[in-house]
C-alpha positions as CSV (number, residue, x, y, z in Angstrom):
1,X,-160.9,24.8,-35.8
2,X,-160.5,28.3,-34.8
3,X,-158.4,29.4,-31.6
4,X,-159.8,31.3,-28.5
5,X,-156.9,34.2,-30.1
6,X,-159.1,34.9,-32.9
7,X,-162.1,35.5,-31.0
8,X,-160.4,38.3,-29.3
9,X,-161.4,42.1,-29.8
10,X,-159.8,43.8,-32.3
11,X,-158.4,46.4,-30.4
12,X,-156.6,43.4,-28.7
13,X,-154.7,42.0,-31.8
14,X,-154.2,45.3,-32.7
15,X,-152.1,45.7,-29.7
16,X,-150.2,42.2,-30.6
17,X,-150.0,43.7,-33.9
18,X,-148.1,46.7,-32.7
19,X,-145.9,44.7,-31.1
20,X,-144.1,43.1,-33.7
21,X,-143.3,46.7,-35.2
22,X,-141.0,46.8,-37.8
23,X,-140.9,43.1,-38.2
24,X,-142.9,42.1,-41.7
25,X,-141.4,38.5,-41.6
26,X,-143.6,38.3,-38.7
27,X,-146.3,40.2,-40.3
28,X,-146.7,38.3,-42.9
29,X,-146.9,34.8,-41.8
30,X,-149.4,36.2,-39.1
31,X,-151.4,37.7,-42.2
32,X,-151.3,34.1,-43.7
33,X,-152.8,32.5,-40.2
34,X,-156.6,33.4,-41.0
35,X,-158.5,36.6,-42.8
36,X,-159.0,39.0,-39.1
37,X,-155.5,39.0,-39.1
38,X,-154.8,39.2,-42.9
39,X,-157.5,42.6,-42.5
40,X,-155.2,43.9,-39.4
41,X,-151.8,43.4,-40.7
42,X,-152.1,44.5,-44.7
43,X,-152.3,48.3,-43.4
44,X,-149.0,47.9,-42.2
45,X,-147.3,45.4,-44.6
46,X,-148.6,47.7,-47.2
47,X,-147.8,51.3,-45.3
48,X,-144.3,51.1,-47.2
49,X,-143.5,49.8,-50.5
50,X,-139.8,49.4,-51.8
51,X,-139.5,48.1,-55.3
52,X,-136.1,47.1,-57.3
53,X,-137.5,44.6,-60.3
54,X,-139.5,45.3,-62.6
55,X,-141.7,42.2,-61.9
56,X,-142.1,43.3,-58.1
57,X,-143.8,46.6,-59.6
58,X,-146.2,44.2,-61.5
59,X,-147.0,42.0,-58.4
60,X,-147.8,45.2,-56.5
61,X,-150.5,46.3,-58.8
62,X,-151.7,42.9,-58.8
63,X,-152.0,43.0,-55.2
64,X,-153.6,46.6,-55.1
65,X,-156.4,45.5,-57.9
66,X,-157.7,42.6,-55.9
67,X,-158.0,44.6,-52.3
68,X,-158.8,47.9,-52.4
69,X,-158.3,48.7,-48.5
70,X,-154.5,47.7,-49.7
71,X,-154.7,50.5,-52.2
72,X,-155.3,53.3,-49.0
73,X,-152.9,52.0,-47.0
74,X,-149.9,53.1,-48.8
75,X,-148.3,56.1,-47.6
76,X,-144.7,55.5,-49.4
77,X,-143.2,54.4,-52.1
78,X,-139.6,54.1,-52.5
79,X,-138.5,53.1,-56.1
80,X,-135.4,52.5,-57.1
81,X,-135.1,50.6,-60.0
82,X,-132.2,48.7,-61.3
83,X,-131.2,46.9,-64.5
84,X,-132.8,43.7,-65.2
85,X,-134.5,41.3,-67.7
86,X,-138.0,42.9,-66.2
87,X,-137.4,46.6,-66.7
88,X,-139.9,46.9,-69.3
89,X,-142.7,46.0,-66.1
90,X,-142.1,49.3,-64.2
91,X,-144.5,50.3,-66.5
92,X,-146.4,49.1,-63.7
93,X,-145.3,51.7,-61.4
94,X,-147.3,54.4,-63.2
95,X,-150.8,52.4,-62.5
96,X,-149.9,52.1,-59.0
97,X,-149.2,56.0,-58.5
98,X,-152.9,56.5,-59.6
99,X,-154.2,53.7,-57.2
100,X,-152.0,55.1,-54.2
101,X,-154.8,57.6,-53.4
102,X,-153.2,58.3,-49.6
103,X,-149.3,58.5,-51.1
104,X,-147.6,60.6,-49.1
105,X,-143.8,60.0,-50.1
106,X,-142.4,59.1,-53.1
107,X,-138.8,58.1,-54.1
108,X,-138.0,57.3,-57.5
109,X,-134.3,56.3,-58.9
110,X,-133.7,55.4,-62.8
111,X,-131.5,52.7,-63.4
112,X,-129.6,54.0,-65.5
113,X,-129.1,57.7,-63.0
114,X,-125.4,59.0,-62.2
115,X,-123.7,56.0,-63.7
116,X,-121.6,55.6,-67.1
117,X,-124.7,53.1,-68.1
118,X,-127.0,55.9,-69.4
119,X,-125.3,55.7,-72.3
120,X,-126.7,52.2,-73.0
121,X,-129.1,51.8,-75.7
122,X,-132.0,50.7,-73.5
123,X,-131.6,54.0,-71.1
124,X,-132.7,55.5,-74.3
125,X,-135.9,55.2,-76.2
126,X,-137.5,52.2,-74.1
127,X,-136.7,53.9,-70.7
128,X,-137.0,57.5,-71.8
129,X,-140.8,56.7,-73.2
130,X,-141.1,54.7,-69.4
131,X,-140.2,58.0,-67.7
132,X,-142.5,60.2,-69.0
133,X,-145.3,57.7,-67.8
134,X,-143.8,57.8,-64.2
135,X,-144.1,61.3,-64.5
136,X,-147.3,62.0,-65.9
137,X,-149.4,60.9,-62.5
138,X,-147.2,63.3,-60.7
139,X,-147.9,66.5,-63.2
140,X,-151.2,65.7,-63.4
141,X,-152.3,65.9,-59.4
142,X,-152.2,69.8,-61.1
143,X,-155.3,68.6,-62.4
144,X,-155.0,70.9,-65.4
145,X,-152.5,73.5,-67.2
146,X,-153.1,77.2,-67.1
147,X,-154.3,77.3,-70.2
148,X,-157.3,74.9,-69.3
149,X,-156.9,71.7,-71.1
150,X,-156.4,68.3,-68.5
151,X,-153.2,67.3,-67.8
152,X,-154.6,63.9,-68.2
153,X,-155.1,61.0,-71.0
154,X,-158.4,60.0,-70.3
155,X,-158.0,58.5,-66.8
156,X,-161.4,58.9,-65.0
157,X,-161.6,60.0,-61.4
158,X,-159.9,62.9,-59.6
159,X,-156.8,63.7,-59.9
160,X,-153.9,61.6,-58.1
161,X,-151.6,61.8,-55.7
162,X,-153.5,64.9,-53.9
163,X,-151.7,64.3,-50.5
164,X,-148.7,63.5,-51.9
165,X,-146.3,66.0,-49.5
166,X,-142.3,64.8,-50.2
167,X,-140.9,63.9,-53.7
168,X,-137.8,62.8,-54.9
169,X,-136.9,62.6,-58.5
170,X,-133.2,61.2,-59.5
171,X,-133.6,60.5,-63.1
172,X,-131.7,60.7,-66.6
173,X,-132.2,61.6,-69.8
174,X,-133.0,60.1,-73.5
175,X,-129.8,58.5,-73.8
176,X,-128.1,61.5,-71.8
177,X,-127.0,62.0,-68.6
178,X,-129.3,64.9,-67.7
179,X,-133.3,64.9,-68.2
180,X,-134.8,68.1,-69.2
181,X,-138.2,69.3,-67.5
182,X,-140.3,70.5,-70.0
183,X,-144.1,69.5,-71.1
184,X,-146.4,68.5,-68.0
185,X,-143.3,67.3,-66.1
186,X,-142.7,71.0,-64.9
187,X,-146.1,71.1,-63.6
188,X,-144.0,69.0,-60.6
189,X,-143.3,72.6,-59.3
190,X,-147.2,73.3,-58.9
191,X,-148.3,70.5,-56.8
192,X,-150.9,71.7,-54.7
193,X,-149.7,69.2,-51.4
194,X,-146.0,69.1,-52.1
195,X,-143.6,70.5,-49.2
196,X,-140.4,68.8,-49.9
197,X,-138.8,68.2,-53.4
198,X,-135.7,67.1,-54.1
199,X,-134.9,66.8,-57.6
200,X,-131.3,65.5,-59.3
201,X,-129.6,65.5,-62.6
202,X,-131.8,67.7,-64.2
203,X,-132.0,70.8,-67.1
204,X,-133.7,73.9,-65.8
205,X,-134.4,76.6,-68.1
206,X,-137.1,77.7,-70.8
207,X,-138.3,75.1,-73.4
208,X,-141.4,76.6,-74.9
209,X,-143.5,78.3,-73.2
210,X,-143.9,75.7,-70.6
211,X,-142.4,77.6,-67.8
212,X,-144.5,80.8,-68.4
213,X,-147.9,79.1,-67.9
214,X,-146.4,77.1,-64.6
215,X,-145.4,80.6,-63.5
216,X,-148.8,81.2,-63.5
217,X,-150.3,78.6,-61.2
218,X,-151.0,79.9,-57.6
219,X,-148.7,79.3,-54.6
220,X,-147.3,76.0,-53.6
221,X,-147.0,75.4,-49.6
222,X,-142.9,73.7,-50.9
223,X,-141.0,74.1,-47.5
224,X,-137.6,72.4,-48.7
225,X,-136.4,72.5,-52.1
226,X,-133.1,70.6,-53.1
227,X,-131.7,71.1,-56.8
228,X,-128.9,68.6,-56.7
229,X,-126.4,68.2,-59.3
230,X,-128.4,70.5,-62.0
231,X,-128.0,72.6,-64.9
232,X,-130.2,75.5,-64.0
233,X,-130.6,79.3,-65.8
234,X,-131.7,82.5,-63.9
235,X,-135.1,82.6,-65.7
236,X,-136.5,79.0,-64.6
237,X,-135.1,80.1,-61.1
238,X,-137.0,83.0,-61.0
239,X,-140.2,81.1,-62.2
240,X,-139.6,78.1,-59.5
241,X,-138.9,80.9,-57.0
242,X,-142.0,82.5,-57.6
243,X,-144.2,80.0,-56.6
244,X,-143.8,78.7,-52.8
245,X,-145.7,80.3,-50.4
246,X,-143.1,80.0,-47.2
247,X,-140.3,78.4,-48.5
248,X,-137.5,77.5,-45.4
249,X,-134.8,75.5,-46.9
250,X,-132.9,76.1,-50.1
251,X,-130.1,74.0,-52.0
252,X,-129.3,75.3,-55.0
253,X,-126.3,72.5,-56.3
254,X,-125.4,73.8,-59.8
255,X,-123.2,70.8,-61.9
256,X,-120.4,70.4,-60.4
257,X,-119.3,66.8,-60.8
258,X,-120.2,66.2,-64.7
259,X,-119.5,67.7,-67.7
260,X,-122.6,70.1,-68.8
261,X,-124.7,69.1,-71.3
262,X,-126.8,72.6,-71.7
263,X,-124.6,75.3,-71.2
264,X,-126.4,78.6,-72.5
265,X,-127.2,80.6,-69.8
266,X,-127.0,77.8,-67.2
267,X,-125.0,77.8,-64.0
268,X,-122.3,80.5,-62.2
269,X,-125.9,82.1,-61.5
270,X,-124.2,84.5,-58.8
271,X,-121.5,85.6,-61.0
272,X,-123.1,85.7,-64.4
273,X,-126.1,87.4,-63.6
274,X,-126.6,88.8,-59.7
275,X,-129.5,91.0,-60.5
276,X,-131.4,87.7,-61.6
277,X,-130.2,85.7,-58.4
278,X,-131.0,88.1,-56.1
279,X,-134.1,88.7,-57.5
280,X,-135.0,85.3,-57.6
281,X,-133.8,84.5,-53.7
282,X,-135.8,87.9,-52.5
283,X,-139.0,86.2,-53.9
284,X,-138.7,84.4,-50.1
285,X,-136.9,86.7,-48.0
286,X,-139.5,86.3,-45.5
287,X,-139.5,83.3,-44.7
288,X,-135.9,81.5,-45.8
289,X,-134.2,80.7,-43.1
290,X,-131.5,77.9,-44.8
291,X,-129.0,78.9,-48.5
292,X,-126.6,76.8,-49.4
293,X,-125.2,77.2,-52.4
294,X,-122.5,75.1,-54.6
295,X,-122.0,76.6,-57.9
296,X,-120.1,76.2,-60.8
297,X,-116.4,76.3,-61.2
298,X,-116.9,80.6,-61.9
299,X,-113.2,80.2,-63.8
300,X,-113.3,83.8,-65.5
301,X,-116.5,84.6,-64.7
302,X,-116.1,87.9,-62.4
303,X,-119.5,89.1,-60.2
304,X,-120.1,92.3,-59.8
305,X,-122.9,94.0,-56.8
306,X,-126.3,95.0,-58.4
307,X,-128.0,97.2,-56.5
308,X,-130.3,94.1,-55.3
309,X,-127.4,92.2,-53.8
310,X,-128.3,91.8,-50.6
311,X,-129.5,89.8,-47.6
312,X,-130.5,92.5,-45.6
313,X,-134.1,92.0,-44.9
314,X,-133.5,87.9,-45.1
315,X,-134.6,88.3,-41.1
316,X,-135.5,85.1,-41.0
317,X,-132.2,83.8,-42.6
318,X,-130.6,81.2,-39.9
319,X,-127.6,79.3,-41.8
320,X,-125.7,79.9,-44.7
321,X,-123.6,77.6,-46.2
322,X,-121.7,78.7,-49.8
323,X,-118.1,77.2,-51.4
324,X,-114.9,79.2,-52.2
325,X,-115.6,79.8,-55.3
326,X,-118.6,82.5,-54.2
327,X,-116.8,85.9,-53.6
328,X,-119.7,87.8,-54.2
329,X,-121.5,86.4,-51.6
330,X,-118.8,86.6,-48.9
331,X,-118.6,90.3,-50.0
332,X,-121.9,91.0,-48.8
333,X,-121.2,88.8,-45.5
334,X,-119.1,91.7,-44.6
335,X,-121.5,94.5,-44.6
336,X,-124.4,95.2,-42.0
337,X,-126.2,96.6,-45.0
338,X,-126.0,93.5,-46.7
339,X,-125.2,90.9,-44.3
340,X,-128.7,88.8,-42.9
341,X,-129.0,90.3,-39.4
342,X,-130.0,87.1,-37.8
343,X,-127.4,84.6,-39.3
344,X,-126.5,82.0,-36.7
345,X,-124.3,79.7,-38.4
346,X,-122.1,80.5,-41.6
347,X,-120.0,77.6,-43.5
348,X,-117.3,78.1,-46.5
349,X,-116.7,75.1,-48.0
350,X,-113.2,74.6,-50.5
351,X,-111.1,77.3,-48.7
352,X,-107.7,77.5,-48.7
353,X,-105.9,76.2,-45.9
354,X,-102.9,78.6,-46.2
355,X,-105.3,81.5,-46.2
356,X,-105.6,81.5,-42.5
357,X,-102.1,81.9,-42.6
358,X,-101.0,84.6,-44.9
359,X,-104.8,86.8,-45.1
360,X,-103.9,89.9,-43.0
361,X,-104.5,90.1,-39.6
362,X,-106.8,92.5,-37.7
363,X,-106.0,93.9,-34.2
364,X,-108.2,91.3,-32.6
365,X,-105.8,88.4,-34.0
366,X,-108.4,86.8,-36.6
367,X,-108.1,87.5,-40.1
368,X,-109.8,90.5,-40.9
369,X,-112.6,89.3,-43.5
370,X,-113.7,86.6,-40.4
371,X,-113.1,89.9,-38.1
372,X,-115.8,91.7,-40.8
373,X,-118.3,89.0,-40.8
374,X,-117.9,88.7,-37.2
375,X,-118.4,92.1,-36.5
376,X,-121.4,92.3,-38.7
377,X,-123.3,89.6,-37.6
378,X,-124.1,90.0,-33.8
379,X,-125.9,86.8,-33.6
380,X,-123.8,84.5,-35.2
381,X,-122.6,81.3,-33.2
382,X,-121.0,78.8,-35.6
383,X,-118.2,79.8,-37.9
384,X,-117.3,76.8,-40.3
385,X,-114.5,76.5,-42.7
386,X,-114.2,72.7,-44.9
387,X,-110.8,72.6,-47.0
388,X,-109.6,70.3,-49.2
389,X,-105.5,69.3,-49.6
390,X,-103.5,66.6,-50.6
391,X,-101.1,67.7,-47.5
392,X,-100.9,65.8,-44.5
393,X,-101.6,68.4,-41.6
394,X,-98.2,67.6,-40.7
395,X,-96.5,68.7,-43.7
396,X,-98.6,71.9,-43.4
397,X,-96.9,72.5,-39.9
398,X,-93.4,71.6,-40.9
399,X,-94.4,73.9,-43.8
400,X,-95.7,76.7,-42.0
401,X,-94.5,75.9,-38.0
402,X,-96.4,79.1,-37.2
403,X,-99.9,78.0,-38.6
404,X,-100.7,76.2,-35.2
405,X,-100.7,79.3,-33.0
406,X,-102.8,80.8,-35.8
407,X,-105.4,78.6,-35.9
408,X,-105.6,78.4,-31.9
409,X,-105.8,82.5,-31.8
410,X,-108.3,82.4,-34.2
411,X,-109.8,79.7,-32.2
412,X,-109.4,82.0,-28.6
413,X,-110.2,84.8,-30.5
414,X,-114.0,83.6,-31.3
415,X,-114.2,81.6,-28.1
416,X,-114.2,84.5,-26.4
417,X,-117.4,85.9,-28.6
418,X,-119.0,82.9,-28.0
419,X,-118.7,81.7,-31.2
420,X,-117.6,77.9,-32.3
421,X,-115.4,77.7,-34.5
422,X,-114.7,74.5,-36.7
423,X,-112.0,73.6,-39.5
424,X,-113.1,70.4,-41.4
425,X,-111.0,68.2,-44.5
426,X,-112.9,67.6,-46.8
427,X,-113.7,63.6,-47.4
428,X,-112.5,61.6,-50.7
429,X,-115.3,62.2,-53.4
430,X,-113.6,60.1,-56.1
431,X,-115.8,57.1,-56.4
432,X,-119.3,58.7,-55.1
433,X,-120.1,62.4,-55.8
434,X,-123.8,63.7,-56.2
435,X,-126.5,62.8,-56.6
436,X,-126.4,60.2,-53.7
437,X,-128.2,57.1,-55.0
438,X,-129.5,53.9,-53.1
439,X,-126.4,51.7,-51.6
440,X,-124.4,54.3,-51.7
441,X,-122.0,56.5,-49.0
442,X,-120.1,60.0,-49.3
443,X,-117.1,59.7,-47.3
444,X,-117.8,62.3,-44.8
445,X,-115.4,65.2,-44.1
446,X,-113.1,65.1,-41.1
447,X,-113.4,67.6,-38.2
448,X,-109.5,68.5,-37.2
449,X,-110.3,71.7,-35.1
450,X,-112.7,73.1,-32.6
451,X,-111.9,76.1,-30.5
452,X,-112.8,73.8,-27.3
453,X,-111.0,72.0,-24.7
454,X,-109.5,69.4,-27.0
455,X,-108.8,71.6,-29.8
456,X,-107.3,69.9,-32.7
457,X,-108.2,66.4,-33.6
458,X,-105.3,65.5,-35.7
459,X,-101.6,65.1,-35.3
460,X,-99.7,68.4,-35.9
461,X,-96.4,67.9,-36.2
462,X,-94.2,65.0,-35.7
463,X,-94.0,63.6,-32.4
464,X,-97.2,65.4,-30.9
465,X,-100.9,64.7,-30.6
466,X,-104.1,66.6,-30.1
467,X,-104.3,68.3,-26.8
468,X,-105.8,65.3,-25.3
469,X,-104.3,62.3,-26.2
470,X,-107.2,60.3,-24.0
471,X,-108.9,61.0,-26.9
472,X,-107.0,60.7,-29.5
473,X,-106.4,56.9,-28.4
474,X,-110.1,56.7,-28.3
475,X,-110.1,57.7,-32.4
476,X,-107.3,55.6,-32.8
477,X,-109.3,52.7,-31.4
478,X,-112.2,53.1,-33.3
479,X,-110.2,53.8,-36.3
480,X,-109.3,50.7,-36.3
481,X,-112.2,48.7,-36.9
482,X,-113.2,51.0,-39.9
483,X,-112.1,48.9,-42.2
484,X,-114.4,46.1,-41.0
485,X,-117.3,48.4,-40.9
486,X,-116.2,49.7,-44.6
487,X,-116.4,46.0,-46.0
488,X,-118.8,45.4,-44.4
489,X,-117.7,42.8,-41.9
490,X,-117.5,42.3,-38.5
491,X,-114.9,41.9,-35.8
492,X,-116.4,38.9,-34.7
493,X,-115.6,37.7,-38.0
494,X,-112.0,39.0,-38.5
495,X,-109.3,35.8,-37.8
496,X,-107.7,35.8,-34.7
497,X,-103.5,35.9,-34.7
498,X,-104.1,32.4,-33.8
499,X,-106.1,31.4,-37.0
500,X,-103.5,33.5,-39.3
501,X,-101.2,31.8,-38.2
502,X,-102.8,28.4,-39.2
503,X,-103.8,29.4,-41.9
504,X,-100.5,30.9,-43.5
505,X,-98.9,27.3,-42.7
């Protein structure tokens, strides 16, 4: 027999509903209580789907065919597939991204992405054919190519995933390491609802004449775009460019951290071709206000200005972050004709440590490219510098003893500008190194100086600590339960002395 609960108004188990948030054990068995609150929970238990097996994609779709309201009520999907004996049932996922008619994020990981397993047999022709179904739904919310003809087999009904707004793709190739958008799958850059795509291991450049009729779609409203880890030429830059309305945020990470599988014309965009880059970047001076940029290792490749090498009128440019290995770049940094007047916060990632050290030294005691850039940029307020060494900071000081006054006079120096300045180590990349995938952790860099009261964070030479050794205790302490929080384990758990002991006898 039915409780008084149930006979409560729905804006009242609603409210209970709320209440349980982010807990869909509880959801769940409260869905499985009677059908009012089966109809009030499955908007939420179905809000956000995550999906590993291949049979879990094939439940899904089961579950969206027999209610439709379930169908509506997803608003993400995060997919990140892994190897298993029911790989071949993500074929699944495709059905569900046409059925997911309110999808408003969208994650999807292969398998076989940034790992030595794409060059199994099964990441080729089974999975390769599976990708381009995932794709399809996505190229044809387009609706149709320039050219007129649907982007679509058949598949009645309007075209999916129309409020689709963030995307991210980290996928692989047939049997190769990189995937190549060509066909409909560069119609990605043309979805009408789109504002944030982040897209990973992938070959950008012209394959047919696919990338001349997406050029000729009508503007996107993109907002973010992230090209991590990818082979990229000038021309499809220029093309992808071209077609954001307002775009703000810009990551342009060329391969870095795998050998190149399309090398023609791909990559050191900056120093092989700065007309092209420039060109391509001015196609949203108006509105970009974040550039960072990781290229290529530019070994023997030598830049050289065009007369479009600038960031002059980038007025709404905010942050610039850019590695070592970009001279051209940190040329222009140095010129009020060329420099973005409105740059707040500028980071150079891979710099020499040493160069603070022997770079000559302006009147104002900072060396005098910083002094340039300083001098150049009147509303800049964070200077950034990230290095990587296999020297101790100690063995830099017994090295170089007068490196420490350096650093703090470069440190005064901008203090008294109001400007932060920040010298960061760069973490260990050896076992994880872009694209970031699910379960996985970049080591993070290490701040060891800030032009503020405590100055440097590390020890400096033997015997001495950072300014404050309060807080260098502090780090010490915490330090020491990182490798409990590494393995994942807790102190709780760790064996006292006590328990050792008994259990070394």
């Amino acid at each position: 027999m039915a409780g008084p609960i149930t006979e409560l108004p729905d804006e009242l188990n609603i409210c209970i509903i709320e209440e349980l948030g982010s807990d869909l054990a509880a959801l769940r068995c409260l869905a499985l209580t009677n059908k009012t609150y089966q109809a009030l929970t499955e908007p939420i238990l179905y809000r956000s789907l995550f999906l590993r097996k291949g049979f879990e994609s094939k439940n899904i779709l089961h579950a969206l065919h027999t209610g439709a309201c379930r169908s509506k009520s997803v608003r993400s999907i995060e997919a990140r597939l892994e190897i298993d004996a029911t790989t071949d049932l993500h074929c699944s996922l495709a059905r569900i991204l046409r059925r997911t008619t309110n999808l408003e994020e969208l994650i999807i990981e292969s398998p076989y992405c940034n790992n030595a397993t794409w060059r199994s047999e099964a990441a080729g022709g089974p999975w390769a054919s599976l990708m381009e179904e995932l794709l399809l739904p996505i190229a044809e919310a387009y609706g149709r190519d320039m050219r007129g003809l649907p982007l679509y087999r058949g598949v009645p009904g309007p075209p999916p995933l129309q409020r689709l707004t963030s995307l991210t793709l980290h996928l692989n190739g047939d049997g190769k390491e990189f995937w190549t958008v060509r066909g409909v799958s560069a119609y990605i850059f043309t979805h009408s609802a789109l504002e944030n795509l982040h897209i990973s291991s992938a070959n950008l450049g012209h394959v047919g004449g696919t990338w001349e009729h997406v050029a000729l779609a009508p503007g996107t409203p993109l907002k973010r775009l992230t090209l991590d880890e990818c082979n990229v030429t000038a021309a499809a830059l220029v093309t992808i460019l071209s077609l954001p309305k307002a775009l703000e945020y810009l990551y342009i990470g060329e391969t870095r951290y795998s050998r190149i599988e399309e090398s023609q014309g791909c990559n050191q965009l900056c120093a092989r071709d700065p007309k092209a880059f420039f060109s391509a970047l001015h196609q949203q001076h108006r509105t970009l206000q974040t550039l960072i940029y990781e290229p290529t290792e530019t070994r023997g490749v030598h830049a050289h200005a065009s007369a479009n090498s600038s960031f002059g009128d980038f007025r709404e440019m905010r942050t610039i972050e850019i590695t070592a290995a970009c001279p051209l770049i940190q040329k222009l940094l140095l010129s009020d004709l060329t420099a973005p007047p409105n740059l707040v916060r500028l980071a150079v990632r891979e710099i020499s440590l040493l160069l603070l050290y022997t770079h000559q030294i302006s009147q104002s005691g900072v060396p005098s490219s910083v002094f340039s850039a300083v001098s150049v940029l009147p509303k800049l307020k964070e200077l950034e510098f990230t290095y990587r060494t296999d020297l101790s900071w100690e063995d830099h000081f017994d090295s170089y003893p007068e490196l420490e006054d350096v650093i703090k006079k470069y440190g005064k120096t901008l203090k008294g500008r109001g400007i932060a300045m920040r010298m960061w180590r760069i973490g260990s990349h050896h076992s994880v190194v872009r694209p970031i995938l699910y379960g996985e952790k970049m080591e993070p860099d290490t701040l060891d100086y800030e032009n503020d009261e405590t100055g440097f964070r590390v020890e400096i030479a033997a015997g001495r600590v950072s300014d404050d050794d309060s807080d260098w205790d502090t780090e010490e302490d915490d330090m020491d339960e990182g490798p409990y929080e590494d393995n994942d384990v807790s102190s709780e758990d760790s064996p006292s002395e006590d328990e050792s002991e008994m259990n070394d006898e």
